[in-house]
Each structure stands twice: as structure tokens, then as C-alpha cells.
N, C-alpha and C positions, 0 to 999 in steps of 0.2 A: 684741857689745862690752860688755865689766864696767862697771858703772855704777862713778861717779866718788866716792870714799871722800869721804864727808862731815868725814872727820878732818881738820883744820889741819894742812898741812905746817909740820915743825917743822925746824929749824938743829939744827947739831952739839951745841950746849950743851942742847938737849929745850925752848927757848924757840921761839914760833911767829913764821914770818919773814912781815914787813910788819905786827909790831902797832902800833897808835901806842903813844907813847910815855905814862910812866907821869904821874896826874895832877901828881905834884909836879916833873915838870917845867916844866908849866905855869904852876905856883904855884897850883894851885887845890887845896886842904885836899882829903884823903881822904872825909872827910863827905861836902864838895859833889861827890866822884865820883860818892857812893852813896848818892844819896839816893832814889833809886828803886831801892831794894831792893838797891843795890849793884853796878850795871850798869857795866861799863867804858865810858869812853867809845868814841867812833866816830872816828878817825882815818886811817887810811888805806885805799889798794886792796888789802891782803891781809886788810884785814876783811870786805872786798865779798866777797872769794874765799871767805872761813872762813864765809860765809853759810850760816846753817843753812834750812830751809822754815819754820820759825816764825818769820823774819824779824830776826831779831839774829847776829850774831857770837859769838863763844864767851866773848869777853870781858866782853860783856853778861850772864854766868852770876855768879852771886853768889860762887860758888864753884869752882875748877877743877873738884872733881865734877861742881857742878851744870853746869857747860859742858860736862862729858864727856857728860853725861847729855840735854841740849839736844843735843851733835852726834848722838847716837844715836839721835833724832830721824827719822821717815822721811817722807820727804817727802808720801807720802798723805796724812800727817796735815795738813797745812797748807796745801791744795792751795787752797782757796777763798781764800786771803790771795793778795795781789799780789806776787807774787815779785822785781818790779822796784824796788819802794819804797825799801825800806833802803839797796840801794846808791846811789839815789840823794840818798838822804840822804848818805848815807856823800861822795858827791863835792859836795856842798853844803858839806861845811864842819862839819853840824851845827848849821846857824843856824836852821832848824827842823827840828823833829821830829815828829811825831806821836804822838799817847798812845793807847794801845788803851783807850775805854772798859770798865771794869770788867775791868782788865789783871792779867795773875797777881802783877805784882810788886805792885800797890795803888796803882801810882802815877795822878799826876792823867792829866789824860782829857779830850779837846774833843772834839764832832764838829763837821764840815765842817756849815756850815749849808748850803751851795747841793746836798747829796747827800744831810746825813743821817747821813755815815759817819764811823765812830769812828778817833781817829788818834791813835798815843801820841806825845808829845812826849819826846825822849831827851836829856838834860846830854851835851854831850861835856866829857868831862877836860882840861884844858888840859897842851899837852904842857910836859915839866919843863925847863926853861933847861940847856945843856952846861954840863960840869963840876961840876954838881950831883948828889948820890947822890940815887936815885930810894927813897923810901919804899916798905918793904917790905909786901907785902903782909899784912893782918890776916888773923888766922887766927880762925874760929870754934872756941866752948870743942863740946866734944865730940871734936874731934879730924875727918880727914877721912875717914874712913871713915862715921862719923856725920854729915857733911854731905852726904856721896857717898848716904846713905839716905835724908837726910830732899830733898835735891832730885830724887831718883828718882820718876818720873811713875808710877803705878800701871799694874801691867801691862794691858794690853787683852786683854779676851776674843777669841781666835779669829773672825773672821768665821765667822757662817753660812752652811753652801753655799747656794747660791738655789735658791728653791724652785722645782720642777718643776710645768710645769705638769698640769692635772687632763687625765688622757688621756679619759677618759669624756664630758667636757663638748669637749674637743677632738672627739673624734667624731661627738660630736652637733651640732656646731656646722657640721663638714663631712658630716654626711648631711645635714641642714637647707640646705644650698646646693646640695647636689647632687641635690637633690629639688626644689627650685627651680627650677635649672635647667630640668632634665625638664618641670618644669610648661610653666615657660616654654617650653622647646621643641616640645612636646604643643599647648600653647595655638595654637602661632604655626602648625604643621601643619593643625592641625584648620581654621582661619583660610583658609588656604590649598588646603586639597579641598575645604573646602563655601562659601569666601565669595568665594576670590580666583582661584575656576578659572577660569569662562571669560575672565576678562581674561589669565592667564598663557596657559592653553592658546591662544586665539587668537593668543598673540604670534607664535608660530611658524606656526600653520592657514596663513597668505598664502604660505609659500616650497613649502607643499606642494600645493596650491590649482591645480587643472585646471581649465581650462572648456572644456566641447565644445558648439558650436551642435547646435540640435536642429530643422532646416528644417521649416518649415511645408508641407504638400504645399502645392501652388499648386492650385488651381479648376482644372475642365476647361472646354472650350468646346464645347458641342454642337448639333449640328444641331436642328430642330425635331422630330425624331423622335428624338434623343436620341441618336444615333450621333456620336463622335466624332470634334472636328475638331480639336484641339489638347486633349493632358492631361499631364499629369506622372507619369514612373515612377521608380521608387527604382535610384540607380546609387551609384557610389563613384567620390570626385575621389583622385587620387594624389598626395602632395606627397613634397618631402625635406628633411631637419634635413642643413642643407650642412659642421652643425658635426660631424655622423656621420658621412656620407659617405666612404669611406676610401680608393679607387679612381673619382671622378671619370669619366673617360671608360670605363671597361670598362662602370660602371654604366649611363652614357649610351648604350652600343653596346649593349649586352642589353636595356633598354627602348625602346628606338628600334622594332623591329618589333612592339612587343606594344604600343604607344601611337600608332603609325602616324603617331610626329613625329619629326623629323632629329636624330639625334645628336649634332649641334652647337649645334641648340636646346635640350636636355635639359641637357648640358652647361656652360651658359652661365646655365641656370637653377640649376644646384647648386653654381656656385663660392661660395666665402666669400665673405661681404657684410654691410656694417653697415646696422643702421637709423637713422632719423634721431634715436635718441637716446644714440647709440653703441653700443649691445646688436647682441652678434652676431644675426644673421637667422636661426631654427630652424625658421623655416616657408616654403617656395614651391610656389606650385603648380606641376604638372609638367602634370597633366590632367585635366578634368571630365568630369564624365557619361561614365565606363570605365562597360560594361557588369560584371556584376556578375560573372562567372565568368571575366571577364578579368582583374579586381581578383585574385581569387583566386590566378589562375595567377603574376601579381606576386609574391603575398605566399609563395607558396610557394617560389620565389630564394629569401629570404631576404637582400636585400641591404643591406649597411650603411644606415642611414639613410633607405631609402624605407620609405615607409607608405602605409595605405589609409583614408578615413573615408569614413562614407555621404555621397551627393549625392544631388541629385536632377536629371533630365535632361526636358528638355520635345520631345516629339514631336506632329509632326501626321504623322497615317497619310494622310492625302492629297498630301502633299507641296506642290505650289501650288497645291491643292484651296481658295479662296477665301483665297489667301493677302496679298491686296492687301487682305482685310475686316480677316482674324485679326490679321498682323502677328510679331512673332517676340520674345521676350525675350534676357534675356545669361545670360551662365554662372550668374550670380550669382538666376536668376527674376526679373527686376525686367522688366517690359514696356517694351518700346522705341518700337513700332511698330504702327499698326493697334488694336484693339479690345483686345489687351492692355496698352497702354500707356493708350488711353481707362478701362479699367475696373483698372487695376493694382490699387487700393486695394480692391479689390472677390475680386480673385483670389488677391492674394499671400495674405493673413492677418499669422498673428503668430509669429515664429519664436521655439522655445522655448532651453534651455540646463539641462543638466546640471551640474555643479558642485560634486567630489567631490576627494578626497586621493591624493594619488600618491604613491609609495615604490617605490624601485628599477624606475622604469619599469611600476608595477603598482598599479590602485588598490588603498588599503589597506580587510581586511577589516573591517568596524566603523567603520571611519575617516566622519567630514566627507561628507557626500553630500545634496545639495539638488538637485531637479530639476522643472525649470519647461516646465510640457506645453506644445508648439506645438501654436498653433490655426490646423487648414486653414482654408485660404482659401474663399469660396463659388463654384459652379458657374453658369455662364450658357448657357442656353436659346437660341439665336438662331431669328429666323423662317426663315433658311436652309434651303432643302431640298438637302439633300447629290447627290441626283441630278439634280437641274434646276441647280442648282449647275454641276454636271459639264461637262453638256451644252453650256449657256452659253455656258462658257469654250471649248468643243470648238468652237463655232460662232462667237464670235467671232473667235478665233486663224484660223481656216483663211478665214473672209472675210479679215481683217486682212491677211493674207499675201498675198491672192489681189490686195488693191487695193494693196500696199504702201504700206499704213498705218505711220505712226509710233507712235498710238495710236487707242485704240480702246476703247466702254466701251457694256456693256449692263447693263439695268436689266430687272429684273421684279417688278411689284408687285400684290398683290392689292387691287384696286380696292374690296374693302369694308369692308376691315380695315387697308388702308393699312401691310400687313406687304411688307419686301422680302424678295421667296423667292428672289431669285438677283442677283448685284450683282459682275458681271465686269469687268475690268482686263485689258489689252493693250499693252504689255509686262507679263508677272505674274513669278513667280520663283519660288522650290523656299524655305518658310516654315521648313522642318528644316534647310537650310543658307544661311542669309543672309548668311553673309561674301560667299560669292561671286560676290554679286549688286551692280547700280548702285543707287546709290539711286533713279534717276527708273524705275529698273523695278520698284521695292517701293511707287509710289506709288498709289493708290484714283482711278483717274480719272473715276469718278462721279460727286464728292466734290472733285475737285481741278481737272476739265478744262474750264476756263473756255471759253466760246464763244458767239459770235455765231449766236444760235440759227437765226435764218434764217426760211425761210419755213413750220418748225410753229411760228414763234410767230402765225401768221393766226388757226389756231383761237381765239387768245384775243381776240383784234382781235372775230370775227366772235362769240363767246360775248358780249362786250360789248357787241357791236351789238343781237344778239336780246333780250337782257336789258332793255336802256335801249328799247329799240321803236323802232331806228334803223333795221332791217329786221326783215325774217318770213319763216319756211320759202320762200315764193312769190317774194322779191320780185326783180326783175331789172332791168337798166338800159343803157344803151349804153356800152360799154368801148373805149378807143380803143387803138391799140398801146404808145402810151407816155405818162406825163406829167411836168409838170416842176412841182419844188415847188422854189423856190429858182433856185439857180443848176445844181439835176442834175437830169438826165433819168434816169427810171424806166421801162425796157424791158419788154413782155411778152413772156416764155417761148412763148407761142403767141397769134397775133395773133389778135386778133378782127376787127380791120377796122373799130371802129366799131358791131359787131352790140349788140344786147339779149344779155345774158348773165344768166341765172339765178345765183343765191349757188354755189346746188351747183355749177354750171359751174365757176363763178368758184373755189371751193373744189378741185376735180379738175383746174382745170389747174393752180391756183398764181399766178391773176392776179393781179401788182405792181400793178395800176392799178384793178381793183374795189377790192383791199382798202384799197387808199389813200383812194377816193371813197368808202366806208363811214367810212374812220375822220376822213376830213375831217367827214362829218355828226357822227360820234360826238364827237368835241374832243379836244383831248391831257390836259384833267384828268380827263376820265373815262376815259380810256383808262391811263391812268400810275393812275388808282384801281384799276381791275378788273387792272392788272400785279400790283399788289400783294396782292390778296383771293385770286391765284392762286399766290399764293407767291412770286414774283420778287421779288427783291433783300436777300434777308436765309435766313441759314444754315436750310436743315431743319430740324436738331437729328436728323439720322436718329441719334446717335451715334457718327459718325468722328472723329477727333482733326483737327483743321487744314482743318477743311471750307468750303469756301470760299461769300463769298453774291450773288456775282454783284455787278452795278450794274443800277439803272434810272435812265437820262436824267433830273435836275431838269426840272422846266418851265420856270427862269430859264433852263441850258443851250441851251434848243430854239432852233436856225434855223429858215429857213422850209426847209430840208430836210431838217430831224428831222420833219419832219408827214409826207415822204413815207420815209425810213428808219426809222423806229423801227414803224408798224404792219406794217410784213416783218419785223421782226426782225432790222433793223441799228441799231446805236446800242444795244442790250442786250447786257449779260452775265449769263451763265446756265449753269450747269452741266447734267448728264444728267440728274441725278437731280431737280432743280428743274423740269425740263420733264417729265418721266414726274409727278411728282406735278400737275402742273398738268392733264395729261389724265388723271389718275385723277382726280379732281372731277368732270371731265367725264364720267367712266364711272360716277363713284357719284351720280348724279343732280343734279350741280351743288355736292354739300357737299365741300369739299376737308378729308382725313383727313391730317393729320402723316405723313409715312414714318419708320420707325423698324424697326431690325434688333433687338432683344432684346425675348424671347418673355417668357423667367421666369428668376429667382433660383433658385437651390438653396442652403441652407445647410449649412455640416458635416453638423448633425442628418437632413439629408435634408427640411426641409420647404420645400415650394416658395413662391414669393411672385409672382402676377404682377406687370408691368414694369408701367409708370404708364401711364395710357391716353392713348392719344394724342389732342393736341388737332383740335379740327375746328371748324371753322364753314363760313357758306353762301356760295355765290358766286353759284350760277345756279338759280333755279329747277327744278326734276323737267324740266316742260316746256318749259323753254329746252333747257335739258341733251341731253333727247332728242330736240329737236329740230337740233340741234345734231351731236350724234352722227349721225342721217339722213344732216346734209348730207356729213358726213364719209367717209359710206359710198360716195359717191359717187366718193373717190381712186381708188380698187381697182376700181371695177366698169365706169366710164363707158370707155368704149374712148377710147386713148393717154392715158387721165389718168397724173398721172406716179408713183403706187404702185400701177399692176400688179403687180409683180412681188411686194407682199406680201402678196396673196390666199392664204386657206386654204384648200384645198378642203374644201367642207362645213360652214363656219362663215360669219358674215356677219362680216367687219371693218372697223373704222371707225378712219381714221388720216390723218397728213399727212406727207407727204414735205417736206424743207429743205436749202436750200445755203446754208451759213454759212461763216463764218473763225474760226480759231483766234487769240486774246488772249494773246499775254504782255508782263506788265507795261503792259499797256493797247496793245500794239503788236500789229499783225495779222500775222501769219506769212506763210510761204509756202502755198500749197496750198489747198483743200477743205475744208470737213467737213461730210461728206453725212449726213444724218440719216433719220430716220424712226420715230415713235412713234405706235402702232397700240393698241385696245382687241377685243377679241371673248370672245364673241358678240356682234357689235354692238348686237341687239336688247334683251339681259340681259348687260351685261360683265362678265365675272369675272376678268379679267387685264389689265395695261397694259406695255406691254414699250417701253423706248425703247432704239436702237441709233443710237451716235453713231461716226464714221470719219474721222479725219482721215487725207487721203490726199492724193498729187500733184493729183489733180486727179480729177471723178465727181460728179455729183448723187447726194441721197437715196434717186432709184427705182431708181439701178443700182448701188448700192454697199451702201447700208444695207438697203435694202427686201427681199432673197434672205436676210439674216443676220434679220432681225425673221420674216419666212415659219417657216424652220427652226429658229426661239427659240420661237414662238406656237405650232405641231403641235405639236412636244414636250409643251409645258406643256398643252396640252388634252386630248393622249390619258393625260400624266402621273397628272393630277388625274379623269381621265375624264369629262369634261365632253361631256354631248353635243352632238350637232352641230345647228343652227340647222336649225328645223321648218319655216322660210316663205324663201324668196329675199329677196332686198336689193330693195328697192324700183327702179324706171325711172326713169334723171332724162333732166332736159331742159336740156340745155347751154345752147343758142339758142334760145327760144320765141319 
């Protein structure tokens, strides 16, 4: 769009339309028009319009030229001036004006004190009254051509083009920033490979971050000759990521016969499943302890989603080879049951953990790799002899069976060393597969099978007697058929009549009524003393887990028929194994030695550590002891004493036959439990065997006393013990 002509539109006559009118209209003398250099005045809106950028109308020109020359005027020139001003003067009236300090025309000059700024004050012309001729303009002497020159502005040089800037220093300016840069970018890299790596790089290590357990082998458990009776061998457990899995049941139906578990169990184990923190489930086990070349035939499928890792599987090669001692662990090696569960902390050790980077299902080479060695567990020694062991249990099961026993439990211990070399259980069970066993048939009834000992607890009655010098090898007395302490009668198994009976007599039939009349002389504190000196009423410590400690009668308990129950061996609780230790005292010359089943430690490294030694102290003198043992000898030898049946041929043996009852929860059962706990050589004892049978119904001499026989040869000709150089002594029942 054309910029807008600065020129005053003029009227037909070449006069400009909207000027005010001339000053002698107004009546104001020509002078007072011009006295600032001859400015016309400011009168109307077409002077506002004829506005030049230097701020006056054209009439404000001294001269037509010099207005010509004022409009020609461009407005760049004037561009800092207020362009608004004038015209508003111009609609004021003219009643002020503003004087431009040191203005072209000379005239006066105020500034605004509150700005500062210079403002010219302008005369306006008073317009000339109608019908009056308007004064003509004066004319300057030179003519206008010569006014037209001397109001002509001198002309203006050309603007200069603008200077370009320097390209040199421009370049330098931008390599200097772009080296900067760089620094900066160099600096901040370098920062970041040598200060700020392992914090970045770890950021990511966690999402790629495996961890594989790395099982501790578990400890073996060996016989005293080192033969094994439980050990651990390296297998592989099977699992499946159910989130790979891709065929479900085909996969189930193809490891089904190679895992020899139902296909609907397998199945069931590899559907989709969340964990309890909403993350899909990528791990289950399918199966433990896969032998290892079975694993392999798995992996050779190739099937979606199963996998193989090592395990490890616990075997006893004897199968229920002292499996009521061993016990059995879980899938996981942790001890359940038995001397694995007593020594867990002993066997497991310390399982280790690899801990390396994975990428596309592979670890990466170079990558993250940490690996924490598992430390095997240590190895245990037990006194077990693996072939007496055997036999044991060969011999108890087939009496057991023969007297239909519910239980049944034998002991064998070496009476100088207080080791148990053989320690059978009746019901026993298969230790390599215990699911499919009851619990009351994985029990140690040694250890567990509380009972009313019966009549071998005399031997301690009469050990106390000889000790305290209540009797002597010799002594004898009249025995009547029964007596009554209290309000019960105490029957004799074989009457006397009334006769003089000798101890030994008294000892070979089993009379209720001597030993009653001995432990009347003895008293019931010293009798409930020498129970406990013998070990009664408080646990072994052989090392079984849950081994029970019997009871002994308080003396505030006692009636007057606990005087005649408790020295037979009613009113007691007592296990096998409490009573076999008890006549091991009596076989090792009166000192009772602790029983205890572990021999020695083995550690990883292989060095061995014997087990703590067992404790002992004295009960009976040498020659109480042996003299004691004598009378003993008399069960087995005296004709119808009531353990005939446990004679050895060719050995002397010293032992007592018992009919007791079985305790549970303090209540007496149904049935029997015949016992019999024997030493030989009787002269020199090297072995104590006790054989406990709960059955329908049977004494000691015809139930236990055939199983103690075929427990005793064994272990003699085992160990090669020979056979007793002098006969058993001649007793004398009646003197």
C-alpha cells in the first residue's frame, strides 16, 4: 500500500481545504501572527491532517516554500518527536502550546519541570470576523524562489550501509564454543567411564542378575568301621517355568514315565500360577533327586520349558539297616527324624550361590559373575557295628513276630566303654522311603518305650542291699509265699513254703517276697538313692532326639504299697535303654559309663575329632559288683530258674528275667512286657544286651530270653570273644 503524500490536499482555487482562517480575521495584527518566526496559526482539523513528522502544519512555514519544504520532510526525520502532540494542540484551541527549547524558529522555550522536556509554545492567529477582507499575505524581499532556497534544509548525506560484521572473529567466536562444547562433552564422558561407572553400570546388573544355589553336600553317617549307613550323592531336581511351557498335558504325558509320577500331577504342577506378590510363577518343582542320566534323557526332549539343575539325594544302602537310630531328611537335606535331625547342624553345613548375568537365556561371557563355595557339612562315626547291627534287628523281628509283639526293642552295649554297638526298634521301616511309612513305626523304642521294668529291676534293689551291707553273697532267710504291704498282696512266682532261701535262690526264681524283705531292711531313701546313682529317672543323653526319662516314685508319693511295688519294679518308669545301662555298671565293676552312640567327627578337611567322653561315676564297689554279678549267674544256671532259656553255650552269663507293663501317658496298657537283660562273660563282661517285648501276654524267660540267647552268640563269636575257661559256680537255693 503507497504511503500517504505528505502534501496538503488543496481545493480548486490551489488554497488547502480545512485551514483556519487568516489572522485578520481574528483581529489579531499580522506581527502577532509572526512572531515566532512567522508561523501561522493552528486552527482547525485539516491542519491536524496537513501534519507534517516535525510536528507543525504547513502553515507554521514562514513561507509557502518553506512549508513546501517542511512537507517534504520525511518522517524518519522526526520519528523521536511525539507525533500526537500538535494535533492535540490543534483540538485545544491553542490555549497552550509548547515551545521546543532552542527551536529553529528562535522562539521562546519552557520545559516541563515534572520531565524535564522541552515544549514549544505556538500563538494561534485569531480567526478574521466575516465580511472582512483577509490581509494578504507578506511577501519576502528576494522573491520566492529565494525564500524557497534559503528555507530549504540542507540535503542529508546518504545513509551508510551497515557494517558487516568481521567474519574472522565470527569464526573464532563459534570454534571457541564449539570446542567448548567438546570439552565439556569429553569432560562429562571421562566423568562417567572412570567415576560414574559402577553406579550406572549396576543400574541395569539387577534385571540381568541370576542366582543359582550351590548345595552343600550333607555329612555321611557311618558305622564304626566306616561303612556307610546314610550319605549323600549328587543327582538333578527337574522343575518347569509354566510361563514356557507350550503344550501342558503332552508335556505331562511324556514325563510321566521318565519321573514315575502321574500325569495329572505333573500337569497340575505346570499350569499358570501367580505368586504372592503377583509375579508370574517361573519356577516348580516337578522332581528331586532324578538320577542323573535320567535328567539327561529329559533334557535330551527338549521340551518347552522344563529344565534340569543339580541336586542332591540322600541314600541309606541298608534300607531299614538302624533306621529308627538314622532317621531320614526332606527333599530339601534338612533332618527330620532320628540322629539326622539330632545332629542337622552338624551334617547340613553351608550351602553356597553362584551369582552371574544372563542374556538371551545364556550367561554373558565377561559379564557379572560372583561365586560363594558351599561348605560340606561334617561326617559322623557312630559306635554302630553295621553287622551286629543286622543281626539285631534279624532277631528281634522274628521273636517279635513269633510272640506277636506290638513292639519290641534291643539294646547292645559294650560294658566298658559304654558304646552302643547295636540299638534295634520293632516296628522299624525302610529310612530311603519314609513317606510310606506311620510315624509310630519310625519311632527309636529304646529311647521312647517307656515301661514298668518289672522284676530286672531286683538286681538294683539287691546291688543296693550288698552295697549298704544289708545282705552278703551268703545271706538267707525264710520266705513265705506272699506278703502284704499296705492293702495288696505280693504273690510268689514259685513258693517257698516258708523255707530259708539263699539271695541267689531268691535271685533265680524272681522272689516278690525276699526282695521286698531285703528292701524293707534297706529303706525307701536309700533305695530311690541307689535308683538314681543307676541312672533312673532322668534322660541318657545317648543322643536321640525326644528320648524319654522315665519317672521315679517321690518318697512324699509312697503308700505303704509302694514299699512292696516299687523294689519289683512296679511304680517305675524306665526305658530299654536306662535299664541295659544300669546293668552295664554292674558288668563294669560297679562304675556306671554314660551310653552314647557317636564315635568321632570328620570334617570336610578329613580330620577327625573324638566325640566328648562319656560321663561316669561309681555306684557299687568292684566287689559288690562281682559279687553281685555271681548271684546273677545263678538266673540261667540253677534248674527252673526263670532265664534258662538265655544260657550260651560255652560262656558264663549273668542276667535277670522281668514282667512288667507297658505306660502310656502314665496309663498301663493291655498285655506283657517280658524282658531280659543279661552280661557275659559273666566272670570278665564284655557285652550287656537287654531285650524288651511287649506282647499279648509271656514272661521274660519265654519270650525275651530265646531273642537275648541269639543277640549274645552273635556278638561273641562277632567280636571273637572267647568262651569262659571255669563253669558258673553251684548255688544253693534252700540251705
Amino acid at each position: 500500500m503507497p504511503s500517504r503524500s505528505e502534501e496538503p490536499r488543496r481545493d480548486a482555487t490551489g488554497s488547502r481545504r480545512g485551514s483556519s482562517r487568516g489572522a485578520s480575521d481574528r483581529g489579531v495584527p499580522p506581527r502577532a501572527a509572526g512572531e515566532r518566526g512567522g508561523e501561522p496559526g493552528i486552527g482547525g482539523i485539516s491542519d491536524a491532517r496537513a501534519y507534517t513528522p516535525r510536528g507543525r502544519t504547513i502553515r507554521e512555514g514562514a513561507t509557502p516554500a518553506a512549508g513546501r519544504a517542511e512537507q517534504r520532510r520525511t518522517p524518519r526525520s522526526n520519528r523521536s518527536q511525539d507525533p500526537f502532540r500538535p494535533a492535540l494542540q490543534v483540538l485545544d484551541g491553542g490555549r497552550a502550546a509548547a515551545v521546543r527549547g532552542g527551536g529553529r524558529q528562535g522562539g521562546p522555550a519552557r520545559r516541563d519541570g515534572g520531565t524535564g522536556r522541552a515544549t514549544v509554545v505556538r500563538t494561534v492567529t485569531a480567526r478574521t470576523p466575516r465580511g472582512e477582507a483577509a490581509e494578504p499575505p507578506r511577501r519576502r524581499v528576494g522573491g520566492r524562489d529565494q525564500d524557497r532556497a534559503a528555507s530549504r534544509r540542507p540535503a542529508r548525506k546518504p545513509p551508510r550501509p551497515p557494517r558487516l560484521a568481521d567474519p574472522v572473529r565470527r569464526l573464532r567466536l563459534g570454534t571457541a564454543l564449539v570446542m567448548a562444547m567438546f570439552v565439556a562433552i569429553g569432560i562429562r564422558l571421562v566423568v562417567l567411564q572412570a567415576v560414574d561407572t559402577p553406579a550406572y553400570a549396576d543400574g541395569g546388573v539387577a534385571d540381568r542378575l541370576r542366582t543359582v544355589q550351590l548345595p552343600a553336600p550333607r555329612g555321611a553317617i557311618y558305622d564304626r568301621d566306616g561303612a556307610a549307613l546314610a550319605h549323600s550323592v549328587e543327582a538333578r531336581y527337574v522343575y518347569a517355568d509354566p510361563t514356557r511351557v507350550e503344550d501342558i498335558e503332552t508335556t505331562a504325558r511324556t514325563l510321566s514315565p521318565l519321573l514315575g509320577i502321574p500325569a495329572s500331577d505333573l500337569a497340575e504342577k505346570m499350569q499358570p500360577r501367580k505368586r504372592i506378590n503377583g509375579v508370574d510363577s517361573r519356577f516348580e518343582y516337578l522332581a528331586r533327586g532324578v538320577d542323573i542320566d535320567r535328567a539327561r534323557e529329559i533334557m535330551a526332549l527338549d521340551l518347552a520349558g522344563i529344565y534340569t539343575q543339580r541336586d542332591e539325594r540322600r541314600e541309606v544302602p541298608g534300607g531299614d539297616l538302624a533306621a529308627n537310630l538314622i532317621g531320614f531328611t526332606s527333599l530339601d537335606m534338612a533332618g527330620l527324624e532320628g540322629l539326622e535331625a539330632r545332629y542337622d547342624d552338624l551334617l547340613h553345613g553351608e550351602d553356597g550361590e553362584r551369582t552371574f548375568e544372563i542374556g538371551l537365556g545364556a550367561p554373558i561371557p565377561g559379564g557379572y559373575s560372583r561365586t560363594t563355595p558351599a561348605k560340606p557339612g561334617s561326617s559322623m562315626v557312630l559306635t554302630i557295628d553295621r553287622d551286629l547291627q543286622f543281626m539285631t534287628q534279624r532277631i528281634l523281628s522274628e521273636q517279635a513276630k513269633a510272640a506277636q509283639a506290638s513292639t519290641a526293642a534291643a539294646v547292645v552295649l559294650d560294658a566298658r566303654t559304654g558304646e552302643v554297638l547295636a540299638q534295634a526298634s520293632e516296628p522299624t521301616y525302610n529310612a530311603a522311603r519314609p513317606q510310606a511309612s506311620e510315624p509310630t513305626d519310625r519311632e527309636d523304642a529304646a529311647t521312647s518305650f517307656v515301661v514298668d521294668p518289672g522284676s530286672v529291676h531286683k538286681a538294683i534293689t539287691f546291688g543296693a542291699a550288698l552295697q549298704e551291707g544289708v545282705i552278703t553273697p551268703d545271706t538267707s532267710f525264710p520266705v513265705s509265699n506272699a506278703i502284704r504291704k499296705g492293702d495288696t498282696w505280693f504273690p510268689d512266682t514259685h513258693f517257698a513254703n516258708g523255707r530259708r532261701m539263699s539271695v541267689a535262690g531268691m535271685m533265680a526264681y524272681s522272689s516278690n517276697v525276699g526282695t521286698i524283705q531285703i528292701a524293707d531292711k534297706l529303706g525307701p531313701e536309700r533305695l530311690i538313692d541307689y535308683q538314681r546313682r543307676f541312672g533312673l529317672g532322668k534322660p541318657t543323653g545317648v543322643g536321640m532326639p525326644g528320648e524319654a526319662g522315665g519317672r521315679l516314685l517321690p518318697l512324699s508319693e509312697w503308700s505303704d504299697s509302694s514299699r512292696g511295688s516299687v523294689p519289683i519294679g512296679h511304680s517305675v518308669d524306665a526305658t530299654p535303654l536306662q535299664m541295659a545301662a544300669a546293668y552295664a555298671a554292674i558288668a563294669n565293676d560297679g562304675t556306671y559309663i554314660q551310653p552314647h552312640l557317636v564315635k568321632e567327627t570328620i570334617d570336610p578337611q578329613g580330620n577327625r575329632t573324638p566325640a566328648e567322653a562319656p560321663a561316669t561315676h561309681s555306684v557299687l564297689s568292684p566287689e559288690n559288683a562281682k559279687a553281685l554279678r555271681t548271684i546273677m549267674e545263678a538266673v540261667t544256671t540253677v534248674e527252673n530258674a526263670t532265664g534258662l532259656a538265655a544260657a550260651v553255650p560255652g560262656y558264663r552269663v549273668a542276667g535277670k528275667t522281668g514282667t512288667g507293663w507297658r505306660l502310656v501317658d502314665g496309663k498301663k496298657q493291655p498285655g506283657d512286657v517280658a524282658s531280659f537283660i543279661g552280661m557275659a562273660p559273666a566272670e570278665n563282661p564284655r557285652y550287656v544286651i537287654a531285650v524288651f517285648v511287649h506282647s499279648p501276654s509271656g514272661g521274660g524267660g519265654k519270650v525275651a530270653a530265646p531273642a537275648f540267647r541269639d543277640i549274645m552268640t552273635f556278638t561273641l563269636r562277632h567280636f571273637k570273644v572267647p568262651p569262659s575257661s571255669e563253669p558258673p559256680p553251684k548255688f544253693t537255693v534252700f540251705p
